[in-house]
N, C-alpha and C positions, 0 to 999 in steps of 0.2 A: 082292901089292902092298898096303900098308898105308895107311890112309887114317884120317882123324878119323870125316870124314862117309861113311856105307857108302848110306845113302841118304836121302832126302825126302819126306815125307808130310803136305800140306798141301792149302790150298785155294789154286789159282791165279788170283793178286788184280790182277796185270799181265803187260804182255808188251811186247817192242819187237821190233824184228827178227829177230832170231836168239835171244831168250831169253826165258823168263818167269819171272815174279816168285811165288815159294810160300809163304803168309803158315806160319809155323807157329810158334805162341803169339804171341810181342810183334815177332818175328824176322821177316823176308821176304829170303826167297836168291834171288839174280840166279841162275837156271841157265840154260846154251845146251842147246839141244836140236838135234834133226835138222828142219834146215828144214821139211821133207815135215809133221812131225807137229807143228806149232807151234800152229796154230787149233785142230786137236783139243785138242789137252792144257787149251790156254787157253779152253776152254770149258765143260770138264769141273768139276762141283762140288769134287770131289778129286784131287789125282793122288798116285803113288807113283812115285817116279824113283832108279833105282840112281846113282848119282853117284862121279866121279873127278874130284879134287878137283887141279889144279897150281897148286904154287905157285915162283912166280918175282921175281925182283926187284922187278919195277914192281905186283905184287901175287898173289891169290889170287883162282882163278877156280875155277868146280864147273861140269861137267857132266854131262847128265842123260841114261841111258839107261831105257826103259820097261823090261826086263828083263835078268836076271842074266848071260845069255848076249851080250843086245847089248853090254851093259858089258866080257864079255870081247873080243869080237872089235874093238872101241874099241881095249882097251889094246893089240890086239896091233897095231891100224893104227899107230895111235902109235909103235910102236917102229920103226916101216919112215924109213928116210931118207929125207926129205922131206915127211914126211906130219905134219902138227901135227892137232891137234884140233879146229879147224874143215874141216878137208879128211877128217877121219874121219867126224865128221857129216856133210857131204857125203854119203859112200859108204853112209852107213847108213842116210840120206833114200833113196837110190835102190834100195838090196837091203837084204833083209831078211838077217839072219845066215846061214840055210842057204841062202839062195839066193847072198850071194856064195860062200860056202864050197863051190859047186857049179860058179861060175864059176872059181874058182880052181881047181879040179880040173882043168877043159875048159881052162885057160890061155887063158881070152877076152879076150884082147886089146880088144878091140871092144866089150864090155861094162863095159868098166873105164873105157876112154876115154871110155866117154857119159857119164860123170860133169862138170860145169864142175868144171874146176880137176886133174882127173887128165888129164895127156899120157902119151906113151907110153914116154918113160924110168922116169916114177913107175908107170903098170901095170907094166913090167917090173921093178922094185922090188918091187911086192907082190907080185908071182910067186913072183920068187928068195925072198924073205925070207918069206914066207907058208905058202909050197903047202905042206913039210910040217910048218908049225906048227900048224896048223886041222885042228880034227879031223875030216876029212872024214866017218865015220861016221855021225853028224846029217845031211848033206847032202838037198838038197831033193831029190827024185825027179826026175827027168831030164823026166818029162812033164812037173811042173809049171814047170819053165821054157817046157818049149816051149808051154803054155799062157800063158801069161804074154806070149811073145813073139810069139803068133799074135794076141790082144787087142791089146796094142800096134797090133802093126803096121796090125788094123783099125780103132784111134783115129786112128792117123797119119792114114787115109785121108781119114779125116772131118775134118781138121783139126787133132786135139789132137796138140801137143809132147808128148815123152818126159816131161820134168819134170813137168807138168801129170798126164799119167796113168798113169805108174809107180807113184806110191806110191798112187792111189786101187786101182789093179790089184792090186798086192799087198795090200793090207788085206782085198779083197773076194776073193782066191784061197784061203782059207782056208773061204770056205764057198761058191765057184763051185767045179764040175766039169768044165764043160763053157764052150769058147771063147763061145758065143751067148750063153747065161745069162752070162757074166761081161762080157760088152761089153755088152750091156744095161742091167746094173745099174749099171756104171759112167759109162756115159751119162747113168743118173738120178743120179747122186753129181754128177758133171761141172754138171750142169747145176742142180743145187741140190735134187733132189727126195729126195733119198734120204740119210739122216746115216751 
């Protein structure tokens, strides 16, 4: 896919809901991002954001994924019926690339749907139109989900919603092993003690 802007690399100077502002030179681009990493980014001195850039009638909008790979599994959400580009950030707030690309392999119905805004006609969509577009070969190890889903479910207990520690859990699943260490540290994220 062809694009102007391939990506971003500035200083994040604003933010509103769903996007932030990247000064670079005299220029500031409105990018959306995935809800989940919004504060992160907008905190950050610098970011780098792969960007897919549509443009339509009522105007031109950029969004911003942190890696080359998230950018792909973006465009290929995008091409699924029904699915626009805030409903792909969505999904990407919630799984990280091989971890959906693992769901979709296992045809988790039930992981698709905990997404706001994916029902179970649009997971069945990403099924048909996905499963063998994604290259499953990347796909996350099978334990790590079920690590991932054993942490959850211990956050459930305590109180925290999915939304709320999904994406802390995947950020921290790259340097936890084990379910205790990863519910731990993510308790101290949860609760402010840990960036």
């Amino acid at each position: 896919m062809r694009t102007i802007i391939a990506f971003v690399e500035g200083e994040p100077i604003g933010k509103g809901a769903d996007y932030i502002v990247v000064a670079l030179g005299q220029i500031g681009y409105r990018i959306f991002v995935p809800p989940s990493r919004l504060e992160a980014l907008a905190a950050q001195p610098k970011v780098k954001l792969h960007t897919h850039m549509a443009v339509r009638d009522d105007g031109i909008t950029l969004y911003g994924l942190q890696s080359q790979s998230e950018l792909i599994i973006f465009r290929q959400l995008i091409s699924v019926s029904g699915v626009g580009p805030r409903l792909a950030l969505a999904i990407l707030s919630a799984w990280a690339p091989d971890q959906l690309q693992q769901i979709l392999a296992q045809e988790d119905i039930k992981a698709l749907t905990s997404v706001p805004g994916v029902g179970r006609k649009t997971a069945g969509r990403l099924l048909l139109e996905l499963k063998d577009k994604i290259d499953l070969a990347q796909a996350a190890e099978p334990g790590v989900l079920h690590l991932l889903a054993d942490a959850e479910a211990a956050l459930a207990a305590l109180g925290f919603n999915s939304a709320e520690a999904r994406p802390v859990l995947r950020d921290l699943s790259q340097e936890c092993t084990d379910v205790e260490e990863l519910v731990r540290r993510a308790l101290a994220r949860l609760a402010g003690g840990e960036k």
